[in-house]
C-alpha positions, -999 to 999 in steps of 0.1 A, spaced: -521 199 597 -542 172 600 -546 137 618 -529 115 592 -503 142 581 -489 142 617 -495 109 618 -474 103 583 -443 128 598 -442 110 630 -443 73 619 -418 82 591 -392 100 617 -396 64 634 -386 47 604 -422 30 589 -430 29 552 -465 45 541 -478 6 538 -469 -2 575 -488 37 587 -517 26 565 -522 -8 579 -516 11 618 -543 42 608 -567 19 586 -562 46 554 -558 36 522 -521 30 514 -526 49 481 -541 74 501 -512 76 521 -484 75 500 -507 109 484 -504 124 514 -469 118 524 -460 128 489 -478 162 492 -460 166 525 -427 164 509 -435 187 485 -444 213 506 -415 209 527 -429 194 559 -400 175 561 -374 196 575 -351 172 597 -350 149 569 -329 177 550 -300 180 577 -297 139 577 
């Protein structure tokens, strides 16, 4: 796992949208929203499941 995908699952536990961890990390927000996208897919989410 990379920068920006811990980055991405940490932010997002806190509550921030993939616009707000874009404007903190200085990515792309499209770039972002990729990457959080292929995180959920893969199931890197697992605590949001039990929520």
């Amino acid at each position: 796992m990379n920068y920006l995908q811990r980055t991405i699952l940490l932010k997002n536990w806190e509550g921030k949208s993939y616009g707000q961890i874009a404007q903190e990390t200085g990515y792309d927000p499209k770039y972002v929203k990729d990457t959080g996208y292929r995180l959920w897919k893969q199931g890197f989410y697992p605590a949001a499941s039990i929520l």
